[in-house]
C-alpha positions as CSV (number, residue, x, y, z in Angstrom):
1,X,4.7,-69.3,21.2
2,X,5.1,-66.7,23.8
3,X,1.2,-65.5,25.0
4,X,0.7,-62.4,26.5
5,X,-2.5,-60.5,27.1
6,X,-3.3,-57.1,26.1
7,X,-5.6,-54.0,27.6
8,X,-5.9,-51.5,25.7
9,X,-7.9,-48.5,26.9
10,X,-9.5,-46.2,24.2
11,X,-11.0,-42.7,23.9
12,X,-15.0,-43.1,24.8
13,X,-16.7,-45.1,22.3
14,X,-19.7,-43.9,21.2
15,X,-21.7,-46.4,19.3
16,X,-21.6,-50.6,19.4
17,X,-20.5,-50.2,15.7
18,X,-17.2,-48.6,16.7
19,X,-17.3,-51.8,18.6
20,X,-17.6,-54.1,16.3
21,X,-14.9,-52.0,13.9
22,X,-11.7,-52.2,16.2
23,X,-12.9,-55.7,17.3
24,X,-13.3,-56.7,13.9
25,X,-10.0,-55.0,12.7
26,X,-8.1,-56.5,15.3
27,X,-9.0,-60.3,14.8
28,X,-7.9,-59.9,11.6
29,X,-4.1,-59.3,13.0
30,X,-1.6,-61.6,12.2
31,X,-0.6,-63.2,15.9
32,X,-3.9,-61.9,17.6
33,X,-6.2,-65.0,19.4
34,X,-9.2,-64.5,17.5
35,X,-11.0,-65.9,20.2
36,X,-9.9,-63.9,22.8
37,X,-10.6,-60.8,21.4
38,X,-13.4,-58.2,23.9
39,X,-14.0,-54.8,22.9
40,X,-15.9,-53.7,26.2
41,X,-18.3,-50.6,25.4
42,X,-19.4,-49.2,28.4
43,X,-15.2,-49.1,29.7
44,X,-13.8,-48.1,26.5
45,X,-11.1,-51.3,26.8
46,X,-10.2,-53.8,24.1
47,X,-8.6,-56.9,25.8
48,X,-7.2,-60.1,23.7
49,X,-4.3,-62.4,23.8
50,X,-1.3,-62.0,20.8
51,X,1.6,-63.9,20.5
52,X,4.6,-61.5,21.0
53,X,6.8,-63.1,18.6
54,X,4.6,-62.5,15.9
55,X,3.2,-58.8,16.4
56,X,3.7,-56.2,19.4
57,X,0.7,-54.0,21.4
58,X,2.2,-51.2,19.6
59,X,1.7,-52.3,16.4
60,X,-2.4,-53.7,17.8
61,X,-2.5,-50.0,18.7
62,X,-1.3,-48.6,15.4
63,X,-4.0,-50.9,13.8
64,X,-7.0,-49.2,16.1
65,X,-5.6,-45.6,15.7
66,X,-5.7,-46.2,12.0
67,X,-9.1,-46.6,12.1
68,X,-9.8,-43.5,13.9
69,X,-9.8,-44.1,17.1
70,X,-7.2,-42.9,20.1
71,X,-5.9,-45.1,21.8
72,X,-5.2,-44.0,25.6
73,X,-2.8,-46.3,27.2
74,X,-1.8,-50.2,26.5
75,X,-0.9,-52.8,29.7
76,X,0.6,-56.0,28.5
77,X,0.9,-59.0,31.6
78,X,2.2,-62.5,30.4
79,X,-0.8,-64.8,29.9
């Protein structure tokens, strides 16, 4: 298993429920740390932990953009 942790900084949410959305969508990744998983409101930044033998941050971003949001950079460091 090879951890790494992930921040991902969006456009501006606007409301909690876009919130709970990508936090929600993004749990339900395949190789993403449930646990781990923060959507931070007032910064705009989804952190989490994901195993990067099993998905990549691009593919985490893919899964945000498709919901409608932009994502505006991703930083990966080793957990």
């Amino acid at each position: 298993m090879s951890m790494q942790k992930a921040i991902i900084q969006l456009e501006p949410l606007t409301c909690p429920s876009c919130m709970q959305k990508i936090s929600s969508a993004v749990r339900a990744l395949e190789g993403v740390d449930r646990e781990s998983v923060e959507v931070l409101f007032n910064s705009s930044k989804a952190k989490l932990n994901f195993d990067s033998e099993k998905i990549s941050v691009e593919k985490i971003a893919d899964a945000i953009t498709a919901l409608g949001y932009e994502v505006r950079k991703t930083q990966v460091k080793p957990v």
